[in-house]
C-alpha positions as CSV (number, residue, x, y, z in Angstrom):
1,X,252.9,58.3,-34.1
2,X,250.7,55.2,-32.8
3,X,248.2,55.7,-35.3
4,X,250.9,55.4,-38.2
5,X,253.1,52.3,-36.2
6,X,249.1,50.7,-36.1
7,X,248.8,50.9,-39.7
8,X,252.6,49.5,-40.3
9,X,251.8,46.6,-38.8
10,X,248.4,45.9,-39.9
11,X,250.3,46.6,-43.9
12,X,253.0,43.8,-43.3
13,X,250.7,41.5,-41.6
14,X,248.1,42.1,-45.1
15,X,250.5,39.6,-47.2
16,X,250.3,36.9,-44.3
17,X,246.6,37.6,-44.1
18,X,245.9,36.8,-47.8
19,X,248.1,33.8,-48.2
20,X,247.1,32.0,-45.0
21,X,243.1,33.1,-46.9
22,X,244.7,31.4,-50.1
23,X,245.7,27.9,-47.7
24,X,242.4,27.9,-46.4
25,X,240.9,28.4,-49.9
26,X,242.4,25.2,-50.9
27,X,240.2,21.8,-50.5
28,X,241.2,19.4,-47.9
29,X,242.3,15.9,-49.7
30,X,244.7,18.7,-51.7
31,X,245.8,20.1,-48.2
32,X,246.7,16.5,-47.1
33,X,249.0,15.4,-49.7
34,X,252.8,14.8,-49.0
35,X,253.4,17.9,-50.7
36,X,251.2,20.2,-49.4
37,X,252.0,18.7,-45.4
38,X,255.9,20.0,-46.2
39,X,255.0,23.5,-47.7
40,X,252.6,23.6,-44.6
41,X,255.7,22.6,-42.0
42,X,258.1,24.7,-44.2
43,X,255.4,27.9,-43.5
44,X,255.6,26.9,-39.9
45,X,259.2,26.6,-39.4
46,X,259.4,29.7,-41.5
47,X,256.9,32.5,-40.2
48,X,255.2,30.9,-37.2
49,X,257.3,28.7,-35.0
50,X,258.8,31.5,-33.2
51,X,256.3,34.2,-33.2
52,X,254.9,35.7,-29.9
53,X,254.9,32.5,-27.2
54,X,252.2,33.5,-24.8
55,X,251.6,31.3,-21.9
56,X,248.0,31.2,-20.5
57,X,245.7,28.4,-18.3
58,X,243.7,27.6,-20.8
59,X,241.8,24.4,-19.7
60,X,238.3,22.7,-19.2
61,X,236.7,20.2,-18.0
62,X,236.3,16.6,-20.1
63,X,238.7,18.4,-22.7
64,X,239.5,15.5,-25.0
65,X,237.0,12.5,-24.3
66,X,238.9,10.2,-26.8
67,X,242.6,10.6,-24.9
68,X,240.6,10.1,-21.0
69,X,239.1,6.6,-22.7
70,X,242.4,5.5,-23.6
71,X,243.7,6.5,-20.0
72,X,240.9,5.2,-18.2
73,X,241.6,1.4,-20.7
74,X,244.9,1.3,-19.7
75,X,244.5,2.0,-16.3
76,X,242.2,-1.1,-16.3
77,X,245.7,-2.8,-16.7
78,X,246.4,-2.4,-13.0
79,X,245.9,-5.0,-10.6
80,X,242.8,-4.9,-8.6
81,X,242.3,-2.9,-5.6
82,X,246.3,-1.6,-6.6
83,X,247.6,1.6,-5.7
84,X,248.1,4.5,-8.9
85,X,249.8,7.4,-8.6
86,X,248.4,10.4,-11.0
87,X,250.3,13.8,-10.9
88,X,249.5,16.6,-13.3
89,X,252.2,19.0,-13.9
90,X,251.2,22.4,-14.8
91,X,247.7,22.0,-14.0
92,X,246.9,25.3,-14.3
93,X,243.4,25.2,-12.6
94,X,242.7,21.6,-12.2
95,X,240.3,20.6,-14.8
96,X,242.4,17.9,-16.6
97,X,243.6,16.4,-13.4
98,X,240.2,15.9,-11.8
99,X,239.0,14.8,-15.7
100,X,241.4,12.1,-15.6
101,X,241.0,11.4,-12.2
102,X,237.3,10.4,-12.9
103,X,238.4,9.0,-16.2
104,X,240.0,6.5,-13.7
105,X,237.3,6.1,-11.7
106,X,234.7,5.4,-13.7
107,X,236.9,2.4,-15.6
108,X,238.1,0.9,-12.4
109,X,236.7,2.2,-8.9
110,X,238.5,-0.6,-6.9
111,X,242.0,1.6,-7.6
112,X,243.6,3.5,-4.7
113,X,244.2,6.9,-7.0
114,X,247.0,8.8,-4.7
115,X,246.9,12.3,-6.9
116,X,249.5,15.5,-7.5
117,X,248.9,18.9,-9.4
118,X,251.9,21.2,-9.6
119,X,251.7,24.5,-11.7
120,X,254.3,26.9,-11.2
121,X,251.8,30.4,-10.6
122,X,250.3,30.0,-6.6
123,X,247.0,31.2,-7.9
124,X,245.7,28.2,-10.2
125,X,247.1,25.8,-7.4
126,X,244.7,27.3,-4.8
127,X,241.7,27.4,-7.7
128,X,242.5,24.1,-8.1
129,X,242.9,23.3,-4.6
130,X,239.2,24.6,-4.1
131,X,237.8,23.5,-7.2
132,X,235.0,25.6,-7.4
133,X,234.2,27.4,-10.9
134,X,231.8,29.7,-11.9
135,X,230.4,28.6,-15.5
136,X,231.2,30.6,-18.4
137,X,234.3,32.6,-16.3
138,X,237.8,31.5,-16.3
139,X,238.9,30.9,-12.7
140,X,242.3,32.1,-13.3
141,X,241.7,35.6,-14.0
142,X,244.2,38.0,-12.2
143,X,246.6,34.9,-12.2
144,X,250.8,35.0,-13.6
145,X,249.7,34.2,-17.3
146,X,246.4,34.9,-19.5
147,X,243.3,33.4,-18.2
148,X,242.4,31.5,-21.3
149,X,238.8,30.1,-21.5
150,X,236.6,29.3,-19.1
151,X,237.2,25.8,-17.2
152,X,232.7,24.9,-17.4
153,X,230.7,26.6,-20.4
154,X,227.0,26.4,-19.7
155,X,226.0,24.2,-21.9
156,X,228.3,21.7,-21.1
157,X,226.8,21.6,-17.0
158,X,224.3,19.1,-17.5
159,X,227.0,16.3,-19.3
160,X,229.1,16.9,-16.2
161,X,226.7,16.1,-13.2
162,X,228.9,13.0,-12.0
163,X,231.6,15.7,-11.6
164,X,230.4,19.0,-10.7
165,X,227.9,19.5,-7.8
166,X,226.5,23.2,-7.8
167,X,226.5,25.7,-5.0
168,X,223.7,28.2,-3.7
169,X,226.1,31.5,-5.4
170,X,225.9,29.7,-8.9
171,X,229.3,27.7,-8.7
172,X,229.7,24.4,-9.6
173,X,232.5,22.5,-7.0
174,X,234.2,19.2,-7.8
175,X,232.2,16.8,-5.8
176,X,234.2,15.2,-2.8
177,X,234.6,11.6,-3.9
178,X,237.0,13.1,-6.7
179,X,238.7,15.8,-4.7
180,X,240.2,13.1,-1.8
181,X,244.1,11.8,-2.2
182,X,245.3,15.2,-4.1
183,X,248.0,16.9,-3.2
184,X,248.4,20.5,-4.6
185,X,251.9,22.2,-4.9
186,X,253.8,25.2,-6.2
187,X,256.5,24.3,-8.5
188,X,258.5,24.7,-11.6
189,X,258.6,22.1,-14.0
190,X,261.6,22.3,-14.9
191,X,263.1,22.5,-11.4
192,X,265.1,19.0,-11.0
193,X,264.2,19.1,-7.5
194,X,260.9,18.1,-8.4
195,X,261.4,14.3,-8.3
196,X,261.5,14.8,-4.9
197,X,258.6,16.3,-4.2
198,X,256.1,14.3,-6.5
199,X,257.9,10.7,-6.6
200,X,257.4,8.4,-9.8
201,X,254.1,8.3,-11.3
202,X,251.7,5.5,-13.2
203,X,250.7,8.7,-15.1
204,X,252.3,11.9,-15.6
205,X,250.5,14.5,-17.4
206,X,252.3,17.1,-18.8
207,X,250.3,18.8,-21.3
208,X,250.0,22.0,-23.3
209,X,252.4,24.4,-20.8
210,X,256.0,23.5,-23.1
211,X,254.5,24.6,-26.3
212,X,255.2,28.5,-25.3
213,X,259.0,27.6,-24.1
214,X,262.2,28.1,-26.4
215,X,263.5,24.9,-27.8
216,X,266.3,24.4,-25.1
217,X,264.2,24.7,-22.2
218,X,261.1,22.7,-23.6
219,X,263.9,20.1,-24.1
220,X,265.2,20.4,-20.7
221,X,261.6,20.2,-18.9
222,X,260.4,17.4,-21.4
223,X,263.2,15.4,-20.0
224,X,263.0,16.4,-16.8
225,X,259.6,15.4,-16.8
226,X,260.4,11.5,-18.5
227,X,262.2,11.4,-14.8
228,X,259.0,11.2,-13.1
229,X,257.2,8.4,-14.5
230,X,257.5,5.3,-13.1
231,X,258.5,2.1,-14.8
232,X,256.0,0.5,-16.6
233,X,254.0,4.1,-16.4
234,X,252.5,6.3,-18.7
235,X,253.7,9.6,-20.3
236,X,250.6,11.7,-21.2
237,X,252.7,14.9,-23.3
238,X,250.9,17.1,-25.7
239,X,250.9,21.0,-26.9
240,X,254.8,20.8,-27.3
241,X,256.9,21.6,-30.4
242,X,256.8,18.4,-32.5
243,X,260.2,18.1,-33.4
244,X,261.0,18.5,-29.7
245,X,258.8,16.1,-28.5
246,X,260.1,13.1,-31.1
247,X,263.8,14.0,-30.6
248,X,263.6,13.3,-26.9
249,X,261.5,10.9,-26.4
250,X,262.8,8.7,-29.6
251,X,265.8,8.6,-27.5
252,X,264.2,7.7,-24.7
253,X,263.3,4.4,-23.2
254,X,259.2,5.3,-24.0
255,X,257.4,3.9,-26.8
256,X,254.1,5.5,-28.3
257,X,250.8,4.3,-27.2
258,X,249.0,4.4,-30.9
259,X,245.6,3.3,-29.2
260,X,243.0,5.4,-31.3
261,X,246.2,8.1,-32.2
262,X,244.0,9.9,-34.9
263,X,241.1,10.3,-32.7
264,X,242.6,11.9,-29.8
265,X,245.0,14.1,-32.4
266,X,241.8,15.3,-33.9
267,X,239.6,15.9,-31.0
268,X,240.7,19.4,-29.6
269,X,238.9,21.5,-32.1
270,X,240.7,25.0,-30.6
271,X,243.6,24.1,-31.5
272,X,242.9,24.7,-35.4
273,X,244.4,26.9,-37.7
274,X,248.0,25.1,-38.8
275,X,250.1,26.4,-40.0
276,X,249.6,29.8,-39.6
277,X,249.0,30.5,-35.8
278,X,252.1,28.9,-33.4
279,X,249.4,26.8,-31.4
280,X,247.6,25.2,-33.4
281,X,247.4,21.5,-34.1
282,X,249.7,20.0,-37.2
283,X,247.5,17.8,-39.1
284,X,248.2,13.6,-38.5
285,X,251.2,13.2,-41.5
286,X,250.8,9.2,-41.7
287,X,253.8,9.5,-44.7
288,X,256.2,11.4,-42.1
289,X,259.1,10.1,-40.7
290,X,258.4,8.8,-37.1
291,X,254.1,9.5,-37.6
292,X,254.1,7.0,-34.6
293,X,256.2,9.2,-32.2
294,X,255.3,12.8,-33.8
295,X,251.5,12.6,-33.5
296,X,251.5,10.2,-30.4
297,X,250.0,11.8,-26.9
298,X,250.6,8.9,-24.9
299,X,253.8,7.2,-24.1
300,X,254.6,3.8,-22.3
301,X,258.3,3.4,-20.3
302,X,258.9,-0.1,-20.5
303,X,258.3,-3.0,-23.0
């Protein structure tokens, strides 16, 4: 009976197979007409948006170099020796918070970083709270969602030295200067209560743990999570449903940062594969409705 419900599915998945073969087939410049983007969002809306939503703390270290440069400039913006509050909101393992953190840093070391990473499962926040990885293994194995990949790949040890500091068992620990002034905390985005706990941030990260989430809730925690940044902050949002992203925040009092847009949109090479697989990364429209606010990362509240 398994045998013959195997071969079902691997039959009706053959049609999806060999037109997503026939996309691929297709050159690029053809791809990236206005045509071809609203076959490509009609296939998504159609056969891919709500497929299987897994959730998994998939992160690493230095993940998108172009998006921590823009951080790191604006940052620059602060007064000197002012005080900047960072909080990362499902932070799975802590690899993007301590990447922006340094981001930070290494543009302006006279700030007074006060950090926060919240993740909802209590075994990335004590990962994170140790920071110490083992390369090529994901450090949330045996954790409330899929591991994902692993936080340090080998080759990428030596280009993280200012970050990393190895131990005698073969880990590699976040060095101490980088690990002072976070808080760690077990909490549900969503949770309105969690104003309270964090405060208002000059950065809120909120990246690539909505994406998963039915339309309603993603809309709910998007907004919840607008209610977090502080005047004048920044609203770091990415791996979310497009449509869900632009309808709040349009309505919002945030504006996009454009700042190198197309470079940070094109930098996370795993997230390939649009429009066929639900994670993957919708290619930069610039003839779409609202490009600014659809393909935008980075959002300012205020003027």
């Amino acid at each position: 009976m398994s045998t013959t419900m195997a071969d079902f599915s691997t039959l009706r998945q053959a049609p999806r197979r060999l037109c997503r073969a026939f996309w691929e087939a297709i050159p690029s410049p053809i791809r990236r007409t206005p045509f071809m983007f609203r076959t490509g969002r009609y296939i998504y809306r159609r056969f891919t948006r709500n497929t299987v939503r897994v959730q998994s703390h998939y992160t690493h270290f230095m993940r998108n170099p172009p998006l921590l440069s823009v951080i790191g400039a604006l940052a620059s913006g602060y007064p000197r020796n002012g005080d900047v509050k960072v909080a990362s909101i499902g932070c799975s393992t802590g690899a993007e918070l301590y990447s922006v953190l340094f981001a930070i840093k290494r543009a302006r070391s006279d700030l007074h970083l006060t950090a926060h990473g919240a993740d909802i499962s209590d075994t990335v926040v004590e990962v994170a709270r140790r920071g110490v990885y083992y390369p090529d293994v994901p450090a949330a194995e045996g954790s409330l969602y899929a591991a994902g990949r692993p936080e340090v790949a080998s080759a990428d040890v030596p280009a993280l030295v200012e970050i990393l500091e190895p131990l005698p068992d073969g880990s590699l620990r976040v060095k101490e200067w980088l690990r002072q002034g976070i808080t760690w905390l077990t909490a549900d985005a969503t949770d309105g209560g969690l104003l309270d706990l964090v405060g208002r941030q000059h950065f809120l990260l909120a990246n690539n743990f909505m994406g998963p989430m039915d339309d309603l809730m993603a809309e709910r925690c998007l907004r919840n999570m607008t209610r977090l940044v502080a005047p004048g902050g920044y609203l770091v949002v990415d791996g979310i449903d497009l449509d869900v992203k632009t309808k709040v925040l349009k309505a919002s009092g945030f504006r996009p940062v454009l700042t190198r847009q197309h470079e940070i949109w094109v930098s996370e090479e795993s997230k390939s594969g649009w429009p066929w697989l639900r994670w993957a990364r919708e290619p930069l429209d610039s003839s779409a409705p609202d490009c600014a606010w659809r393909y935008s990362v980075i959002f300012h509240f205020g003027d």
